[in-house]
C-alpha positions, 0 to 999 in steps of 0.5 A: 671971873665969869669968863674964867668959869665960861673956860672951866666950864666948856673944859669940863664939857670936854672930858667926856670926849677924851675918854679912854674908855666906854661902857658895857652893858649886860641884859638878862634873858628878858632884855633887862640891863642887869650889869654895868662895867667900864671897858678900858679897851676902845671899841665901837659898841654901837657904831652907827652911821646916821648918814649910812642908815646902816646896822648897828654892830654890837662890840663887847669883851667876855673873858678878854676876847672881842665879840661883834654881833651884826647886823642889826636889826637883821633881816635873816642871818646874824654873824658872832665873831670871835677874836683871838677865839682858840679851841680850848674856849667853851663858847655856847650861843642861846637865841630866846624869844623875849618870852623866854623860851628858847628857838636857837641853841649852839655849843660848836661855835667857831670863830666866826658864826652865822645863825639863821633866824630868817625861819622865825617871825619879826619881832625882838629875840635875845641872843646869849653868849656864855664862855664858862660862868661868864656870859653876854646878852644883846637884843636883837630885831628880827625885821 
C-alpha cells in the first residue's frame, strides 16, 4: 500500500512539468499583479539562465501576437518585438516611473522597437503595451 501511494504521489508531482501550458500575468500602472491567465501557447515568459547571469526576456500574448520585451534589467535601450505585427495594428508603448507619471510615450511602433531610457535615472519604470482596449505592463529595472 505505502509504495503505491509513494508512485501516485512522485506521479502527481510530475503533472506540473508536462504541462502545455504557462501563465500570464498583467500589472497595473503601479506594477501591482491585476490579471491572471493561462497562455495555452508554450513560451518562455522568464527565460532565465542562472549559469549565463543573462537578462530576463519578458514573452506575453496581446491580441494574439507574441510580444518580447529584453533585456532586463537593462542598462539603456529596451527592444519590443512584435510577431506577426501588420500595419492596421494600433500599437501604443507608455514608459511611467512607479510614481505614475509618464517619461516615454510612442504610437508609431514597429515590428521591432528600441526605447531608450539611458537619459533616465536607475530605478524601476513600467512599461505599457496597448493594442485597442487590451493592453500589457512589465516592470522594468533601469541599472
Amino acid at each position: 500500500m505505502k509504495k503505491i501511494l509513494f508512485i501516485v504521489f512522485f506521479a502527481l508531482m510530475q503533472l506540473p512539468s508536462f504541462a502545455q501550458y504557462e501563465i500570464g500575468y498583467t500589472y497595473d500602472g503601479a506594477g501591482n499583479r491585476i490579471k491572471r491567465e493561462l497562455l495555452f501557447a508554450k513560451s518562455q515568459t522568464r527565460a532565465k539562465s542562472e549559469q549565463d547571469k543573462q537578462p530576463d526576456n519578458y514573452t506575453d500574448r496581446l491580441n494574439r501576437q507574441l510580444i518580447t520585451i529584453s533585456p532586463n534589467p537593462t542598462h539603456g535601450i529596451i527592444r519590443v518585438h512584435i510577431e506577426k505585427h501588420s500595419a492596421e495594428d494600433q500599437y501604443a508603448i507608455y514608459v511611467y516611473t512607479v510614481g505614475g507619471e509618464k517619461v516615454f510615450h510612442s504610437d508609431h511602433v514597429e515590428p521591432t522597437t528600441d526605447i531608450d531610457l539611458s537619459n533616465l535615472s536607475s530605478g524601476i519604470y513600467i512599461l505599457k503595451i496597448t493594442n485597442g482596449d487590451k493592453d500589457i505592463t512589465r516592470k522594468i529595472i533601469k541599472q
